[in-house]
N, CA, C and O atoms as CSV, one atom per row, in Angstrom:
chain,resi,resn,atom,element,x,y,z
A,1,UNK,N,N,99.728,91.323,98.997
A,1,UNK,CA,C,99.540,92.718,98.666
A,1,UNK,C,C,98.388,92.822,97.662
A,1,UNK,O,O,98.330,91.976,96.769
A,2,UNK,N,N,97.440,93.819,97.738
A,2,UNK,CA,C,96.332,93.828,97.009
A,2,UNK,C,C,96.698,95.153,96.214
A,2,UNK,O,O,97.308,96.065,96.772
A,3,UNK,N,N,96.326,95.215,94.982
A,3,UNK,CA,C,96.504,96.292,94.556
A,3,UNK,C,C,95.230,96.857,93.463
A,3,UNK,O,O,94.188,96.215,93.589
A,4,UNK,N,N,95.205,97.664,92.707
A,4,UNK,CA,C,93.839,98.350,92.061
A,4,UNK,C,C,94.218,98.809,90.377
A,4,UNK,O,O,93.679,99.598,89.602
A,5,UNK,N,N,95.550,97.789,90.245
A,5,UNK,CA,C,95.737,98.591,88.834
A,5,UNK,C,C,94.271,97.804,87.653
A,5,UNK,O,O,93.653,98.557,86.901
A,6,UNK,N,N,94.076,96.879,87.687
A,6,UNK,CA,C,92.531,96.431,86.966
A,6,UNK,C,C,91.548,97.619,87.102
A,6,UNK,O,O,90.925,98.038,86.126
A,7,UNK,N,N,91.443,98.085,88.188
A,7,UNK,CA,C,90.622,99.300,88.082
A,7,UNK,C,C,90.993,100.244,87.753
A,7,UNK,O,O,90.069,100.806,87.166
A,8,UNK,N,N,91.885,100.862,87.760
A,8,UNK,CA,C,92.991,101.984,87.401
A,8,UNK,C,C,93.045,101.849,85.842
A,8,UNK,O,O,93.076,102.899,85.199
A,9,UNK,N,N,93.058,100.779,85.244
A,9,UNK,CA,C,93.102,100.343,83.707
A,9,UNK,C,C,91.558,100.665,83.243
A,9,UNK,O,O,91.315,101.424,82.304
A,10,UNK,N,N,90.653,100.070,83.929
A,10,UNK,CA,C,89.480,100.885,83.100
A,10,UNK,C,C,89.227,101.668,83.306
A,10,UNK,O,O,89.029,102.289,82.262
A,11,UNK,N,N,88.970,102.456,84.443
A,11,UNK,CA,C,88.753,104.528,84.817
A,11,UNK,C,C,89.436,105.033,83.254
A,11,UNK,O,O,88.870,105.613,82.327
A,12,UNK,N,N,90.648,104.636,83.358
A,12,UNK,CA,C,91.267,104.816,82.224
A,12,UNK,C,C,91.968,104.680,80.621
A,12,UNK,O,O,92.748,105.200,79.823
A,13,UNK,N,N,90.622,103.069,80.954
A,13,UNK,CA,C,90.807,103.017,78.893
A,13,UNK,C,C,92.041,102.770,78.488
A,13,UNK,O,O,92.478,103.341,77.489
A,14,UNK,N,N,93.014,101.621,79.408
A,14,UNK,CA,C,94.107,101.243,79.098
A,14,UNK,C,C,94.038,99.811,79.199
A,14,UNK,O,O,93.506,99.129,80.075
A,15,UNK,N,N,94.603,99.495,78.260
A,15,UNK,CA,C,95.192,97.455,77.927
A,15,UNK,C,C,96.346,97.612,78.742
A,15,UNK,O,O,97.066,98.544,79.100
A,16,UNK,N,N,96.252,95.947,78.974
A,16,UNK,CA,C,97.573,95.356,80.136
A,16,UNK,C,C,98.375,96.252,78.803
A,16,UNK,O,O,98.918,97.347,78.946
A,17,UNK,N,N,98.300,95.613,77.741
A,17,UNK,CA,C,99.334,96.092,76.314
A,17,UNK,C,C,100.170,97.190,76.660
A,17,UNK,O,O,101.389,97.204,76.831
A,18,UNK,N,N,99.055,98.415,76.762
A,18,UNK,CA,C,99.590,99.583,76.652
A,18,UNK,C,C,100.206,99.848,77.724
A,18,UNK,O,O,101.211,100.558,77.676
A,19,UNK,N,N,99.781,99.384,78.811
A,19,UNK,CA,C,99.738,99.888,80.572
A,19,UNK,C,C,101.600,99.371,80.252
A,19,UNK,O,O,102.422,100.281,80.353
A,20,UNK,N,N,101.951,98.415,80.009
A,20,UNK,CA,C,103.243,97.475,79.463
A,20,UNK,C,C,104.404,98.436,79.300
A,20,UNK,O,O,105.251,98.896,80.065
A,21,UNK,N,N,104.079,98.582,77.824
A,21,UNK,CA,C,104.371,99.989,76.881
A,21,UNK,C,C,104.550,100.683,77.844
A,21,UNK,O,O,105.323,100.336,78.737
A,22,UNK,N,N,103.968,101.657,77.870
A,22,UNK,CA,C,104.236,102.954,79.127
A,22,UNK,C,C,104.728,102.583,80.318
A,22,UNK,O,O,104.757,103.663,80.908
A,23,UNK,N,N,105.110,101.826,81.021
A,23,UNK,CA,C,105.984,101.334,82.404
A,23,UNK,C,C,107.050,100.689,82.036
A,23,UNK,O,O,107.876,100.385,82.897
A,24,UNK,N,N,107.275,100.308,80.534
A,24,UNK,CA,C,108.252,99.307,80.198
A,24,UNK,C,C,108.716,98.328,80.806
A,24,UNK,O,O,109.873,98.454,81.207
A,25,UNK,N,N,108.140,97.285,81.032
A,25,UNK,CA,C,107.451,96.042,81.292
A,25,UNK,C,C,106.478,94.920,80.083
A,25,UNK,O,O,105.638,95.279,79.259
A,26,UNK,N,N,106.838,93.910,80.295
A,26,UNK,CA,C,105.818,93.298,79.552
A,26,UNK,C,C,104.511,93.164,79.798
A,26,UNK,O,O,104.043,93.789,80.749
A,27,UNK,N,N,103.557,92.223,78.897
A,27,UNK,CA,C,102.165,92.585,79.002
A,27,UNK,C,C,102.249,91.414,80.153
A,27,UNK,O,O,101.459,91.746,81.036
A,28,UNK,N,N,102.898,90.165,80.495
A,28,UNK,CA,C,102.637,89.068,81.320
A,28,UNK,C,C,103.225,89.848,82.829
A,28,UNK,O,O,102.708,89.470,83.880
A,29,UNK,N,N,104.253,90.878,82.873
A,29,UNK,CA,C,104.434,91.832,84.162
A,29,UNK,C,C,103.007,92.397,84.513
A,29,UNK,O,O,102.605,92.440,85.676
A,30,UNK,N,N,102.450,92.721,83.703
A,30,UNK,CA,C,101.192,93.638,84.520
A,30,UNK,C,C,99.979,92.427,84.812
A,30,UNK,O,O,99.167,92.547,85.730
A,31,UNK,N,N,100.002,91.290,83.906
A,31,UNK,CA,C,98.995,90.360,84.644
A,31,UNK,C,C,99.520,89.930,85.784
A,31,UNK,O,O,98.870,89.930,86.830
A,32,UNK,N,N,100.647,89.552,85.708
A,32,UNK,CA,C,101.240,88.731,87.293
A,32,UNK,C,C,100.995,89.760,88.337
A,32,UNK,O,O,100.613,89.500,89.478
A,33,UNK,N,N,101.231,90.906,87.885
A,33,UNK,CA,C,100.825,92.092,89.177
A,33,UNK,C,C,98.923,92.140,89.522
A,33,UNK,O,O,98.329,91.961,90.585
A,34,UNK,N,N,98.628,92.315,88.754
A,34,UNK,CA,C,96.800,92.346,88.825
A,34,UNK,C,C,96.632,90.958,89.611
A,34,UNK,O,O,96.251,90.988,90.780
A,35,UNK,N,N,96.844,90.052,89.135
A,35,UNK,CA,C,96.742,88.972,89.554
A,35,UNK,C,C,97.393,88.215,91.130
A,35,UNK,O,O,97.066,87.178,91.708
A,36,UNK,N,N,98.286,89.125,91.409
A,36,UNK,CA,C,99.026,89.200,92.971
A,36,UNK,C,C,99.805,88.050,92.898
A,36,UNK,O,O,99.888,87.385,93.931
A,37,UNK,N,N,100.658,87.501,91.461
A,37,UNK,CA,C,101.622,86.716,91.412
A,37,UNK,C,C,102.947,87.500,91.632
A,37,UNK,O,O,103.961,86.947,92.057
A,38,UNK,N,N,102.902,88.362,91.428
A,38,UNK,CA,C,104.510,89.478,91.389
A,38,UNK,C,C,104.029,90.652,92.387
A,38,UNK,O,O,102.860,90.825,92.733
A,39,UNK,N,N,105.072,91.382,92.765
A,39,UNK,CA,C,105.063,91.861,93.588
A,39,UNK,C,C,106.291,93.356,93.217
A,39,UNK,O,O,107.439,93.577,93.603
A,40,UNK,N,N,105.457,94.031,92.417
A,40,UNK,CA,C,106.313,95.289,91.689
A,40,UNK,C,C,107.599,95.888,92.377
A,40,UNK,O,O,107.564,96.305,93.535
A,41,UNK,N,N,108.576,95.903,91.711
A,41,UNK,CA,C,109.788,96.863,92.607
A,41,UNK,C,C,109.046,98.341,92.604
A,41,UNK,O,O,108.003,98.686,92.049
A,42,UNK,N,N,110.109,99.196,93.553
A,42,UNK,CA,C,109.557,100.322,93.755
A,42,UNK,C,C,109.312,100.978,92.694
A,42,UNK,O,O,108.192,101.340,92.337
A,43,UNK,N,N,110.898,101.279,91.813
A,43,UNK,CA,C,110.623,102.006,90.616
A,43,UNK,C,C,109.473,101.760,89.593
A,43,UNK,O,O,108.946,102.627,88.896
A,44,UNK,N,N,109.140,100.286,89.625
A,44,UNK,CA,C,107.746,99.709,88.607
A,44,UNK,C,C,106.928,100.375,89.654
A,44,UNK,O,O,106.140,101.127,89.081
A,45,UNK,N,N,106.767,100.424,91.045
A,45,UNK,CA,C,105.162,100.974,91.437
A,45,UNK,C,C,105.331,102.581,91.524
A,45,UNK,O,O,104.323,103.276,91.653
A,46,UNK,N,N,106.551,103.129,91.457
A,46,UNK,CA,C,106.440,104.373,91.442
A,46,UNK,C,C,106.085,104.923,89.428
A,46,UNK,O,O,105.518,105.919,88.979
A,47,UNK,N,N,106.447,104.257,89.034
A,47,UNK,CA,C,105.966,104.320,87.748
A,47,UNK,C,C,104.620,104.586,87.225
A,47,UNK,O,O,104.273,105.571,86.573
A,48,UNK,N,N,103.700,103.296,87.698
A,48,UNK,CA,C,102.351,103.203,87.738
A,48,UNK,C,C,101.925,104.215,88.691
A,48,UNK,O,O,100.919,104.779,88.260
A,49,UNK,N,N,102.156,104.490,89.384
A,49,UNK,CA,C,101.699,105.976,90.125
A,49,UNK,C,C,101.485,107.171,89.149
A,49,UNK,O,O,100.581,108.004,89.089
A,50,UNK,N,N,102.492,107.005,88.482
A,50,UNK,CA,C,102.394,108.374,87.950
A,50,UNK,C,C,101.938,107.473,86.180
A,50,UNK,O,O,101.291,108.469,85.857
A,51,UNK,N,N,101.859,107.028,85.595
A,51,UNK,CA,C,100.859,106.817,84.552
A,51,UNK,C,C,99.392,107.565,84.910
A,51,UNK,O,O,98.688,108.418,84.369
A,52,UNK,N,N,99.334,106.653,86.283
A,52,UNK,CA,C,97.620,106.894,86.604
A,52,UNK,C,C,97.277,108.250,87.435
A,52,UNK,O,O,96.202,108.366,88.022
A,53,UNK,N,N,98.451,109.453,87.441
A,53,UNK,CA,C,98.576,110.017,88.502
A,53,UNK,C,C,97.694,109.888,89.943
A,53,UNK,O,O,96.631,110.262,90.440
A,54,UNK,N,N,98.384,109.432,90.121
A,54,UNK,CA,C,97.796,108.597,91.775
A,54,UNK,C,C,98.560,108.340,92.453
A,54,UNK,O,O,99.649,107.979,92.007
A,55,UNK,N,N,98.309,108.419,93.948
A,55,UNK,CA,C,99.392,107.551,94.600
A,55,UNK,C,C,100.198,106.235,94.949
A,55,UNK,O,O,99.306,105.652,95.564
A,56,UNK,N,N,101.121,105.495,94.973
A,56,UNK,CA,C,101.437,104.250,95.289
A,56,UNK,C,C,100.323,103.734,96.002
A,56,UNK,O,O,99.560,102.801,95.749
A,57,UNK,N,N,100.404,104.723,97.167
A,57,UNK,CA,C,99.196,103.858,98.394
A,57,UNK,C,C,98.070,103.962,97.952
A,57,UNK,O,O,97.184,103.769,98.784
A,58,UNK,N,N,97.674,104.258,96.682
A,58,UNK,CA,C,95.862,104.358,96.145
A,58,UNK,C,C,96.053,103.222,95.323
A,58,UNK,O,O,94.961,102.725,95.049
A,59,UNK,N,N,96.870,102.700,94.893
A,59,UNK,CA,C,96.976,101.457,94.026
A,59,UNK,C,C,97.492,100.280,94.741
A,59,UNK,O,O,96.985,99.174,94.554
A,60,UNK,N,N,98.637,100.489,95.682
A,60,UNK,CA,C,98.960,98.989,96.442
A,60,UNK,C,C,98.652,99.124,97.828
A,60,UNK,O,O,99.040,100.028,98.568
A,61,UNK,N,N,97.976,98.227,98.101
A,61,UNK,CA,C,97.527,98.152,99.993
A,61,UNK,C,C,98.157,97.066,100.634
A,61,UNK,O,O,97.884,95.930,100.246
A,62,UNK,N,N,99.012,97.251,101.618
A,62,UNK,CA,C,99.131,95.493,102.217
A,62,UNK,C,C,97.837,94.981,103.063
A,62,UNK,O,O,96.989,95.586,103.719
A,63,UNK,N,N,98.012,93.857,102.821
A,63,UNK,CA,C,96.699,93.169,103.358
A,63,UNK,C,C,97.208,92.336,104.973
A,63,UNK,O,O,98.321,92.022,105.396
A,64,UNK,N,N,95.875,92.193,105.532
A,64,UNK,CA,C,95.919,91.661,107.107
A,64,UNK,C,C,97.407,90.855,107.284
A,64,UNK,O,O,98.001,90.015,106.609
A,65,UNK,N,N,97.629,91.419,108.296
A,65,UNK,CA,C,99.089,89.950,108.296
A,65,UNK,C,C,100.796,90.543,108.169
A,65,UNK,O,O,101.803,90.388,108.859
A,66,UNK,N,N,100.420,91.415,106.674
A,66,UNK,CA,C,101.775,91.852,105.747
A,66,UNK,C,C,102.333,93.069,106.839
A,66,UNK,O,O,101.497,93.957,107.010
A,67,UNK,N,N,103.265,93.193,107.390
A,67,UNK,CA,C,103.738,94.016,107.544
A,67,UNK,C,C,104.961,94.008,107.936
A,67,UNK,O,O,105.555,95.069,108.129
């Protein structure tokens, strides 16, 4: 799964830190996610949706293969 929160974090001038903070999650949850080691439950990606108001599907894409 590919997702866009690294970009979503700078548009918007947010640290893994804070991004953390506000989803309540730790700061090593949002690297393992950027990084495509973890794989967010819904409520964590419906979360980050709405931090960044955006959609799930503007931040997580499945990639070739996943379905």
């Amino acid at each position: 799964m590919k997702n866009s929160i690294k970009v979503e974090r700078a548009k918007n001038d947010i640290t893994q830190a804070k991004l953390a903070k506000l989803s309540q999650v730790s700061r090593q949850t949002i690297n393992a996610i950027e990084l495509g080691k973890y794989v967010p439950s819904a409520l964590l990606a419906l979360r980050l949706a709405k931090i960044f108001d955006t959609s799930v599907e503007e931040i997580f894409q499945l990639e070739e293969g996943e379905s």
